[in-house]
C-alpha positions in Angstrom: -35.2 4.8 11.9 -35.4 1.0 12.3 -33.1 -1.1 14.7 -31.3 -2.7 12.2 -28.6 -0.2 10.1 -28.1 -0.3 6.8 -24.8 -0.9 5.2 -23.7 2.2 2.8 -22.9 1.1 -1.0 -19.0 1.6 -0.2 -19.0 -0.8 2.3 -21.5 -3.8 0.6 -19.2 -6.6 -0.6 -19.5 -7.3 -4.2 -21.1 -10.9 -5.0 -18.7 -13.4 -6.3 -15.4 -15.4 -5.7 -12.2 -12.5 -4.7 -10.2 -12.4 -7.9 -6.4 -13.7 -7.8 -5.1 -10.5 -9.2 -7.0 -8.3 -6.3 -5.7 -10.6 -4.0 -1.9 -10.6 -5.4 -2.5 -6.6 -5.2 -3.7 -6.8 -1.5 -0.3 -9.0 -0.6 1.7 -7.0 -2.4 0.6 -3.7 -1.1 0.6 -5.2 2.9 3.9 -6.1 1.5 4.9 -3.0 1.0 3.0 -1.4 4.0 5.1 -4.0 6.0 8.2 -3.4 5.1 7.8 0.7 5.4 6.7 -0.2 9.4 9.6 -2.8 10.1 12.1 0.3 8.7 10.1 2.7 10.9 11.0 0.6 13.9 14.2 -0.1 13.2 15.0 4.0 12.8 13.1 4.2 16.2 15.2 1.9 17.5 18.6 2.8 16.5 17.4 6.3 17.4 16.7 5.2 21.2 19.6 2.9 21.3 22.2 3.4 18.5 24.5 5.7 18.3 23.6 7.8 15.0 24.4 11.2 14.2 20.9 12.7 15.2 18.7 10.6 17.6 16.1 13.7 16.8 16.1 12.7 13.5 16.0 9.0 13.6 13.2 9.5 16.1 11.0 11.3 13.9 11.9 9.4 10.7 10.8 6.3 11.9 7.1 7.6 13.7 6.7 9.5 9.5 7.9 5.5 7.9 5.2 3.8 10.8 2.7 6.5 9.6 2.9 6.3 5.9 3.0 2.4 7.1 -0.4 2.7 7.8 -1.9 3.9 4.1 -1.1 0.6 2.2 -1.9 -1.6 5.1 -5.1 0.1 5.1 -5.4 -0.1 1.4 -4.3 -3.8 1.4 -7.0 -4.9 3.8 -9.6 -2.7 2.0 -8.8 -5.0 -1.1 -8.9 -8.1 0.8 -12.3 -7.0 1.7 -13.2 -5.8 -1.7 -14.0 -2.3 -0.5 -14.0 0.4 -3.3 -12.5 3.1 -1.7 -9.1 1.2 -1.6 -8.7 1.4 -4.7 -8.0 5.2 -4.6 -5.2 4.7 -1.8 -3.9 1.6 -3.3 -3.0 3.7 -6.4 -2.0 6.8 -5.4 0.5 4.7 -2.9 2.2 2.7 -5.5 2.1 6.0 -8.1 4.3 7.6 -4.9 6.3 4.5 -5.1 8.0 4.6 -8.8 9.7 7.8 -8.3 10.9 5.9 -4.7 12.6 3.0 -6.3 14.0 5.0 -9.5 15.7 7.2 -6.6 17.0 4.0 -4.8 18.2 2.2 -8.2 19.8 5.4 -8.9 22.1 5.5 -6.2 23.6 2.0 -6.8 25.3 -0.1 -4.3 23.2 -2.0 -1.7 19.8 -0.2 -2.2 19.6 -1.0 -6.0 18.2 -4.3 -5.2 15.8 -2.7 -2.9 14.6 -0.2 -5.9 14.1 -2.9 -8.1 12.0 -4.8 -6.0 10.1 -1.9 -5.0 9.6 -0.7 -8.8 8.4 -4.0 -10.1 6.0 -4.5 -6.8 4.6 -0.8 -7.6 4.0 -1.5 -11.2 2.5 -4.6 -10.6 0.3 -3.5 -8.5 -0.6 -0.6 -10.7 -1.3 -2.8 -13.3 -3.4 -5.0 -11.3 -5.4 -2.4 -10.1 -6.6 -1.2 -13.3 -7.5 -4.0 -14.3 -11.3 -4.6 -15.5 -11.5 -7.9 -12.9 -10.5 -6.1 -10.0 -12.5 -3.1 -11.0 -15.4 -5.1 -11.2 -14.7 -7.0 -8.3 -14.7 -3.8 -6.6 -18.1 -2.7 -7.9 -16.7 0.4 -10.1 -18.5 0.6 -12.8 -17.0 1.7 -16.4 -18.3 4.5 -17.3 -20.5 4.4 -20.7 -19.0 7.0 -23.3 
C-alpha cells in the first residue's frame, strides 16, 4: 500500500462552482439543525434551573432535541462540502419535518407561526434537493431507463 491514501468516490468533491440552490439547501437545513439544538438547551436549562413539572423530563428532552440536532447539521455541512451521502439525511430529515410543522400549525396559537416556517423550510429544501443541479453537483448520476 503506498504512503499516500486514496480518497473513496463518496468523499471526492465534484468539479465545478457549488450551485446556489445546494447552498440555500445547506443554510436552510443548518437552519433547522440550529434551531432544534438552541430548543435542546433551552429544555436543559429550564430543566436544571426552572421550575417545570418534570425536571426528568425536560432533562431528557433536551439531550433527544441536541441529538436529532446533530443529523441536519451533519447533513448541512455534507452539502456545503458537496458530499453524496448527505443527500440521504438531508431528505429523510426534512420528510420527518412536514408531519412536524402540520402538527404545530395544527394546534394554533403561538406555534402556528413556527409550523409554517418549518413547513415551507422542509419543502424547500425537499425541492431543492431533487433537483437535477444539486444532484449533479453531488455526483449522482440519473439512472438511464
Amino acid at each position: 500500500m503506498s504512503s499516500k491514501q486514496t480518497q473513496s468516490s463518496d468523499d471526492a468533491t465534484p468539479a465545478g462552482p457549488r450551485p446556489v440552490r445546494l447552498a440555500v439547501a445547506s443554510a436552510l437545513a443548518a437552519l433547522e439543525g440550529v434551531a432544534l439544538a438552541a430548543f435542546g438547551v433551552y429544555l436543559l436549562v429550564m430543566g436544571l434551573l426552572g421550575n417545570p413539572d418534570s425536571p426528568a423530563q425536560a432533562e431528557t428532552g433536551g439531550v433527544t432535541l441536541l441529538a436529532l440536532a446533530a443529523l441536519p447539521l451533519a447533513a448541512a455541512r455534507g452539502l456545503l462540502l458537496r458530499r453524496r451521502w448527505s443527500r440521504g439525511p438531508a431528505l429523510i430529515t426534512q420528510i420527518m419535518a412536514v408531519p412536524v410543522a402540520w402538527t404545530l400549525v395544527s394546534t394554533g396559537g403561538a406555534l402556528m407561526a413556527a409550523g409554517v416556517a418549518l413547513g415551507a423550510a422542509a419543502l424547500a429544501v425537499l425541492v431543492l434537493l431533487v433537483n437535477p443541479t444539486a444532484t449533479e453537483a453531488l455526483g449522482i448520476a440519473p439512472r438511464d431507463a
